[in-house]
C-alpha positions as a Python dict, from the first residue, in 0.01 Angstrom:
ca = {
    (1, 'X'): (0, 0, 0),
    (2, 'X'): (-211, -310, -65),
    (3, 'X'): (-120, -632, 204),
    (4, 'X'): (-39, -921, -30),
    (5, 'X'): (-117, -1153, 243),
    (6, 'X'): (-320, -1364, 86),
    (7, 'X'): (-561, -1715, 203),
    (8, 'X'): (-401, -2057, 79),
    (9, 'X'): (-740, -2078, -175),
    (10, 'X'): (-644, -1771, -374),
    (11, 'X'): (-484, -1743, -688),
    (12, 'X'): (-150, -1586, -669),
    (13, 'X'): (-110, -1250, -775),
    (14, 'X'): (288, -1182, -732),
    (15, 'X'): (566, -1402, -796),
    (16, 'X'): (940, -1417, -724),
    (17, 'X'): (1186, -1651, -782),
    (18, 'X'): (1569, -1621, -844),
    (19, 'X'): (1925, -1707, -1028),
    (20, 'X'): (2299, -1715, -935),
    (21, 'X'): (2504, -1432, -1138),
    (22, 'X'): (2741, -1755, -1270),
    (23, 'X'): (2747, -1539, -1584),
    (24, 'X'): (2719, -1830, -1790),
    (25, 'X'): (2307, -1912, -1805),
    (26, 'X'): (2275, -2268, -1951),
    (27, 'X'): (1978, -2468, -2123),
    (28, 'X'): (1921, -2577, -1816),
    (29, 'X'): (1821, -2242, -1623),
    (30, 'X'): (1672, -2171, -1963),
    (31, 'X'): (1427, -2464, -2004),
    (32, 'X'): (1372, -2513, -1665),
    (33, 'X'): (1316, -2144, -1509),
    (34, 'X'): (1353, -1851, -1776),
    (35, 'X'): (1110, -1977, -2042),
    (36, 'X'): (853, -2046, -1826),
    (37, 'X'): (935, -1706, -1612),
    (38, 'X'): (851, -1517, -1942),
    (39, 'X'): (527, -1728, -1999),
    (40, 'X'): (452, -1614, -1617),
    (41, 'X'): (490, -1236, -1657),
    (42, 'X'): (157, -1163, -1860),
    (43, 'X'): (-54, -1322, -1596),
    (44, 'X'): (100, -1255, -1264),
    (45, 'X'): (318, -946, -1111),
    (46, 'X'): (636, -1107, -1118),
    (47, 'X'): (972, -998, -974),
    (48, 'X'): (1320, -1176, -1061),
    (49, 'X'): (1637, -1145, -922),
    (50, 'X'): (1995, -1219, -918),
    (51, 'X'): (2089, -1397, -588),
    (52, 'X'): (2450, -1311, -534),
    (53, 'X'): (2410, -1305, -171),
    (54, 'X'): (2346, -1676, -205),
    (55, 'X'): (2640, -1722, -437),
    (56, 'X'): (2897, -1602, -214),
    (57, 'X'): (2791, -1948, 6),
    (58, 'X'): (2996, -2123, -211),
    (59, 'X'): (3361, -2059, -301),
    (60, 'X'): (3361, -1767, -614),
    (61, 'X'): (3578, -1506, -790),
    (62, 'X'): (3562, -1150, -650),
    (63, 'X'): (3749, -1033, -953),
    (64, 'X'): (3430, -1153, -1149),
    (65, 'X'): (3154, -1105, -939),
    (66, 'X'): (2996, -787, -1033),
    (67, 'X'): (3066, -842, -1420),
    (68, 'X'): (2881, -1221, -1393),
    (69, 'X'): (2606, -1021, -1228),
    (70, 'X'): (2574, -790, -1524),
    (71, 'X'): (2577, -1066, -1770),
    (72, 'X'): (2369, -1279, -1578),
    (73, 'X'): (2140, -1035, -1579),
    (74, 'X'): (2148, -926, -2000),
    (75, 'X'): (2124, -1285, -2046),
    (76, 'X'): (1827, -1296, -1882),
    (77, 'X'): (1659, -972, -2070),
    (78, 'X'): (1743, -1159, -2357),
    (79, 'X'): (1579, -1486, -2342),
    (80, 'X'): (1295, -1255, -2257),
    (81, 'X'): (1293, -1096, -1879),
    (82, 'X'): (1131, -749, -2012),
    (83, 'X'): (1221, -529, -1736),
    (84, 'X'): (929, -298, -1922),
    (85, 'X'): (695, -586, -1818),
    (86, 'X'): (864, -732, -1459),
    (87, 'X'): (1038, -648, -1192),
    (88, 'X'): (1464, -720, -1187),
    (89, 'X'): (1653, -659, -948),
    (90, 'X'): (2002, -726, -742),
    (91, 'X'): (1983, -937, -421),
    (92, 'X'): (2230, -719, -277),
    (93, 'X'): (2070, -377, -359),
    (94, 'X'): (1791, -446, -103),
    (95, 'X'): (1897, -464, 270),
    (96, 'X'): (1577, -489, 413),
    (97, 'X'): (1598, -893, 299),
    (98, 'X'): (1899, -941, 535),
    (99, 'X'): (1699, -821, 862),
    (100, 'X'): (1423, -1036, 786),
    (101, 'X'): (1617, -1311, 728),
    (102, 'X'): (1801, -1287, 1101),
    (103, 'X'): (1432, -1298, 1231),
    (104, 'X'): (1354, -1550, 1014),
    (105, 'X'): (1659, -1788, 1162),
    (106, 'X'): (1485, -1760, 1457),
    (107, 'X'): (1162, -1889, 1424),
    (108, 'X'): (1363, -2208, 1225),
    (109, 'X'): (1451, -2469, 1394),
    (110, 'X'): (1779, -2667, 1310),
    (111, 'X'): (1626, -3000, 1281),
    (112, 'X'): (1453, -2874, 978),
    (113, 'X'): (1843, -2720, 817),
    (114, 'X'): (1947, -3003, 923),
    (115, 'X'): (1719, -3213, 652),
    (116, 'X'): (1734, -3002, 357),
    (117, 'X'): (1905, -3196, 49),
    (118, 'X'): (2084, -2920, -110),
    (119, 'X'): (2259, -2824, 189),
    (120, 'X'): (2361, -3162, 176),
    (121, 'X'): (2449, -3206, -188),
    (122, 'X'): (2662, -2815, -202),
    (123, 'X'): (2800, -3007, 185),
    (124, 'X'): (2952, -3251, -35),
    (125, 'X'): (3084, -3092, -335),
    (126, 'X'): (3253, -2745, -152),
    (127, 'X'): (3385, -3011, 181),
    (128, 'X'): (3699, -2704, 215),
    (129, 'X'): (3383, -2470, 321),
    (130, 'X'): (3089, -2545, 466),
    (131, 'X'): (2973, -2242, 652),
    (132, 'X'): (2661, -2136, 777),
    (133, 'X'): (2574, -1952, 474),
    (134, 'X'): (2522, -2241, 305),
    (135, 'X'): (2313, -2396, 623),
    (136, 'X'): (2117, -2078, 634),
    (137, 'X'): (2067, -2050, 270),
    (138, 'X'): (1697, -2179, 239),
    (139, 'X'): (1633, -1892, 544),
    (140, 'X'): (1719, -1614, 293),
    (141, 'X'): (1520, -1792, 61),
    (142, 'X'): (1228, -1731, 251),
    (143, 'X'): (1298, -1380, 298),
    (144, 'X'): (1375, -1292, -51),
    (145, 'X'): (984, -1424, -135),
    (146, 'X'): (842, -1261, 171),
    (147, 'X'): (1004, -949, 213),
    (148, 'X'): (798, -872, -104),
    (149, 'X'): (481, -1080, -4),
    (150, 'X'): (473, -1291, -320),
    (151, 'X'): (184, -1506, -266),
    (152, 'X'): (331, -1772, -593),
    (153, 'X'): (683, -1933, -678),
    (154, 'X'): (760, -2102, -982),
    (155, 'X'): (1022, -2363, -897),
    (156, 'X'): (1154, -2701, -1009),
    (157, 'X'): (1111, -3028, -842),
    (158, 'X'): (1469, -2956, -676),
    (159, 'X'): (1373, -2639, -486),
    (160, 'X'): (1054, -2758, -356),
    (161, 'X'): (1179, -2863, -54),
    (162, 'X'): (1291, -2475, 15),
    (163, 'X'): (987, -2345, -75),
    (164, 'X'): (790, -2613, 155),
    (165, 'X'): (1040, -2419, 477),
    (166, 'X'): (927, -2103, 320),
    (167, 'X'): (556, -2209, 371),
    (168, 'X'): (645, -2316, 730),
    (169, 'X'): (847, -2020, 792),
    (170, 'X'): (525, -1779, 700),
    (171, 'X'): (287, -2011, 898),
    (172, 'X'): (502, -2002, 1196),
    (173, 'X'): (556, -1644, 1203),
    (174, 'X'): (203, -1605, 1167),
    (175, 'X'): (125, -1783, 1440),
    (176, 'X'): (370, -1644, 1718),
    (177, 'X'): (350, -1320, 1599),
    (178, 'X'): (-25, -1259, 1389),
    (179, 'X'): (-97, -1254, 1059),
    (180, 'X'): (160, -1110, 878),
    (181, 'X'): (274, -1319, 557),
    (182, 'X'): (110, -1497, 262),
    (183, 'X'): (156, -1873, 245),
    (184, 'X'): (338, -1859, -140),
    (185, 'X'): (172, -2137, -322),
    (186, 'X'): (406, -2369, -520),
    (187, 'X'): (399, -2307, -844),
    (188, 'X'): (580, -2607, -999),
    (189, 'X'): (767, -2634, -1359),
    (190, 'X'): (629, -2908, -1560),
    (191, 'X'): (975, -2893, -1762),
    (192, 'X'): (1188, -3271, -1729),
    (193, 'X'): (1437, -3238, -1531),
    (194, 'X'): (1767, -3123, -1714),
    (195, 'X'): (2063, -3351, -1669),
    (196, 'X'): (2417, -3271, -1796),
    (197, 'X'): (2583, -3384, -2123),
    (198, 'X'): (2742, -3647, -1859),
    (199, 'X'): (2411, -3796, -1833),
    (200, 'X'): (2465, -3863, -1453),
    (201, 'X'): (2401, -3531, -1249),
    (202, 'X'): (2210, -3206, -1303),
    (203, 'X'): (2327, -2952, -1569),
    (204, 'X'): (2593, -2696, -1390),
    (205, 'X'): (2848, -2517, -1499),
    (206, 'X'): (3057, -2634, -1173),
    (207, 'X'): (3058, -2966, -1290),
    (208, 'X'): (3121, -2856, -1634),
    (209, 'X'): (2835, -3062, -1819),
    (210, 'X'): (2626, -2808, -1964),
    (211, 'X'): (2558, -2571, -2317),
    (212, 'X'): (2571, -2219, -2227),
    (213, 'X'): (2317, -1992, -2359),
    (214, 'X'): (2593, -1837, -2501),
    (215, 'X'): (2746, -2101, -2691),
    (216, 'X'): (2752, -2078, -3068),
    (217, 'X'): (2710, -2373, -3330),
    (218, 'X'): (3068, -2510, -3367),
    (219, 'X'): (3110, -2532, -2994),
    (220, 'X'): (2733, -2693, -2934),
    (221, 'X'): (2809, -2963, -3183),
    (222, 'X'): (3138, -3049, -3032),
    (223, 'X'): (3012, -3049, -2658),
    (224, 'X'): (2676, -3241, -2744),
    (225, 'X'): (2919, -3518, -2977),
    (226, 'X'): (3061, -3677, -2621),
    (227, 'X'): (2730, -3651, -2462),
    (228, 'X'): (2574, -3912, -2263),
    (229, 'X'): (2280, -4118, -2438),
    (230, 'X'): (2148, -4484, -2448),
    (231, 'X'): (2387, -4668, -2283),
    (232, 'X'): (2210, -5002, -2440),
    (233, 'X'): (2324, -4850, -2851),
    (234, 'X'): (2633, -5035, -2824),
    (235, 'X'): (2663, -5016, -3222),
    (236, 'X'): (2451, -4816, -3499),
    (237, 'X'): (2246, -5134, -3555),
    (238, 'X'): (2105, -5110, -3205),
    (239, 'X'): (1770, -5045, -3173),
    (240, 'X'): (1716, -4788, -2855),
    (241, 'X'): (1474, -4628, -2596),
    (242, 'X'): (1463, -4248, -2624),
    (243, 'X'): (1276, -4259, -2295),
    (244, 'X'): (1603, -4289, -2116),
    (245, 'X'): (1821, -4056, -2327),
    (246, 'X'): (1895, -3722, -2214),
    (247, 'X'): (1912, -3616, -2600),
    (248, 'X'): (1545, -3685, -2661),
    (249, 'X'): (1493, -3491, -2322),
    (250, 'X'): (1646, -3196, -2494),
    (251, 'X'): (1463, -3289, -2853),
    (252, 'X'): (1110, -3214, -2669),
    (253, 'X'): (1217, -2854, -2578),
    (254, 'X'): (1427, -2768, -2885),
    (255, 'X'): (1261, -2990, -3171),
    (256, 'X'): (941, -2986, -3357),
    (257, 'X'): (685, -3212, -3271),
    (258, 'X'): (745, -3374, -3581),
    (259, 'X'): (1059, -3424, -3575),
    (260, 'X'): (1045, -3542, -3172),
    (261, 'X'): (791, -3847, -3351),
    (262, 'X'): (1017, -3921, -3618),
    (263, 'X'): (1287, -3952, -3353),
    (264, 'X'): (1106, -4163, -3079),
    (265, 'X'): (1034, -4391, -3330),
    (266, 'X'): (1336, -4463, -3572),
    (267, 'X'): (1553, -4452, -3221),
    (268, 'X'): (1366, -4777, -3130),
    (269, 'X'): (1420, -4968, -3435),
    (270, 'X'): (1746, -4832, -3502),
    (271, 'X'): (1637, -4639, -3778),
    (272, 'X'): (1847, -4314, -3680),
    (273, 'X'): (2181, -4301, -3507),
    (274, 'X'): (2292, -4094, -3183),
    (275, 'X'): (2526, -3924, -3413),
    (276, 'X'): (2222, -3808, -3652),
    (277, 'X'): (2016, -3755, -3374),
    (278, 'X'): (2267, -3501, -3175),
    (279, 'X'): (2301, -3326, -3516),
    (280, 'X'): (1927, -3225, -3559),
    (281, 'X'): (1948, -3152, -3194),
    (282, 'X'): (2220, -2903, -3193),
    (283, 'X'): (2090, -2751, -3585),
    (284, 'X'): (1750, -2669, -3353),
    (285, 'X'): (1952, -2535, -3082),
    (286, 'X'): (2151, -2308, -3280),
    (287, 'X'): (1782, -2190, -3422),
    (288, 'X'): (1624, -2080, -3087),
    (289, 'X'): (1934, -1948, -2956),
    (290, 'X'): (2073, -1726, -3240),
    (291, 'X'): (1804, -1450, -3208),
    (292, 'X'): (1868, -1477, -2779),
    (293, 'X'): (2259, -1438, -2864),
    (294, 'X'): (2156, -1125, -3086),
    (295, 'X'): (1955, -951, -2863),
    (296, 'X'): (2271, -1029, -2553),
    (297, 'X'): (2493, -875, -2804),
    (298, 'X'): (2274, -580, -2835),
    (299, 'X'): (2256, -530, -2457),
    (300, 'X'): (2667, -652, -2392),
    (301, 'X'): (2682, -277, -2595),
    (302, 'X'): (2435, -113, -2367),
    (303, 'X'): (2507, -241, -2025),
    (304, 'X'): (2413, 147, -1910),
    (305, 'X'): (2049, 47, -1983),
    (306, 'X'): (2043, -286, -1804),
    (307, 'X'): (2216, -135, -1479),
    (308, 'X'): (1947, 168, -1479),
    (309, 'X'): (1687, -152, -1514),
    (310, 'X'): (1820, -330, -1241),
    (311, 'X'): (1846, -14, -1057),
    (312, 'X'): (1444, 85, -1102),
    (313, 'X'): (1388, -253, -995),
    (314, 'X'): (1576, -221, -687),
    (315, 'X'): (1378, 75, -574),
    (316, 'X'): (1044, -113, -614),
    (317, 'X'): (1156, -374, -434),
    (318, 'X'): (1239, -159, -145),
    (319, 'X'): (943, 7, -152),
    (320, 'X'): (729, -303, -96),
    (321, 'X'): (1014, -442, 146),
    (322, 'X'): (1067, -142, 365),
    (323, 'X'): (647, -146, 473),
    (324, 'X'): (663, -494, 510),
    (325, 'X'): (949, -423, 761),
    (326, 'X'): (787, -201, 931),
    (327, 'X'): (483, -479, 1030),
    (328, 'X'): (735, -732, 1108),
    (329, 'X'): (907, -516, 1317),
    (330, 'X'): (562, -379, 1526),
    (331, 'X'): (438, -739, 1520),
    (332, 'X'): (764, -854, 1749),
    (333, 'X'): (705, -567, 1964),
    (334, 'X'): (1041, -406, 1846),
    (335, 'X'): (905, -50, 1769),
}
């Protein structure tokens, strides 16, 4: 089998990247990793999974877990994660990840844990349990991408940081133990980031401020009526500045250009309303969605299929994680 360790100069060739089974996928996930995983898939080998290993790090329904999973997973197939044309899998359906991540934690110091923001932001939100899951999570990170040797992950500005200890990780490793690991490049989403309908934090469904994927037109327009938009359009007469709006955030990915132009400019001279405004919004939304919500509803009937998909992928990824096993495992001087 072909070693994907690659130099820092070359052009990645396999990617990975992940999602929580939350089972409800919002325009969040969707604008700022799905669509632009599809875009990725004719260009690069790329390999997806759902990360419910990571999601038990945080306080979760049992009852639920495998069916979120599923549905995380058809959700994703639908907005256009061709298992025909990439690799999906299950975090949990390949063990090999969990052995390289206990090596991994050792060549990881706890000064750099110590530093990473998310830990710090999930610290703060789940204060009933912080276990070392959570402090570990970036390590499993890091062995998800290169237990499979992707050389490429696509990520937003807030996983960078991981992906930066994934790049240390490899180098280190590398350098105690020989060459072993590519050095994944960063392959970062020029997407804005998404923030909730509350306008204040990042689109989640824990903090209840998003649109699901899954949402249908009566229930968009209701949730996007209380949401958050130029807090200086005090009345309709108000001229405002879209650049600060989350709504004209959204406009950009759901609107036409035209229509985004028309918007930017009769915002600033009051020539359009937030009320008017949220309604082309969600009539756009409900467009790009509806055929996503049709093809879900076509899989929700199927879920057979998607399980044997998940299942194929599962075996691929063992078969490049088992060799790369093997190395790791030689290169410590454990076999």
């Amino acid at each position: 089998m072909k070693n994907n360790t690659a130099s820092s100069s070359s052009e990645p060739t396999r990617l990975y990247s992940g999602i929580q089974p939350t089972g409800e996928i919002h325009i969040g996930n969707y604008l700022g990793a799905i669509s632009n995983w599809v875009k990725l898939i004719p260009k690069y080998d790329c390999i997806y999974c759902i990360v419910d290993y990571h999601a038990i790090t945080i306080d979760y329904d049992r009852t639920t877990m495998l069916d979120a999973t599923l549905d995380t997973a058809m959700l994703g197939m639908a907005c256009g994660l061709d298992p025909e044309r990439c690799t999906m899998f299950i975090q949990s359906h390949v063990m090999e990840t969990l052995e390289l991540a206990w090596i991994f934690n050792t060549v990881t110091s706890l000064g750099v844990l110590e530093r990473m923001t998310q830990f710090k932001d999930k610290s703060s939100q789940h204060t009933q349990n912080i276990n070392a899951g959570l402090f570990t999570y970036p390590v499993l990170q890091a062995a998800d991408i290169l237990g499979v040797k992707a050389d490429g992950v696509p990520v937003g500005e807030d996983q960078a940081q991981h992906l930066e200890l994934t790049r240390e990780i490899a180098r280190r490793f590398n350098h105690l133990y020989g060459e072993t690991f590519p050095v994944p490049k960063t392959l970062l989403s020029h997407t804005p980031r998404i923030m909730g309908l509350d306008g204040q934090n990042k689109m989640s469904k824990s903090r209840n401020n998003y649109i699901s994927m899954k949402d249908h037109g009566d229930v968009i327009r209701k949730k996007l009526s209380t949401a958050y938009t130029d807090p200086n359009r005090l009345r309709r007469s108000d001229p405002g500045d879209p650049d600060i709006c989350n709504i004209y955030t959204l406009h950009k990915s759901f609107s036409s250009r035209d229509e985004v132009a028309m918007i930017d400019t009769e915002c600033r001279n009051a020539g359009i309303g937030c009320v008017d405004c949220k309604k082309i919004l969600a009539k756009n939304m409900e467009t790009e969605m509806a055929p996503i919500q049709e093809k879900y509803d076509d899989l929700a009937k199927r879920p057979d299929d998607v399980k044997d998909a998940l299942a194929k992928g599962a075996q691929r990824v063992k078969a490049l994680s088992q060799p790369t096993m093997t190395e790791v495992r030689e290169n410590l001087g454990l076999r």
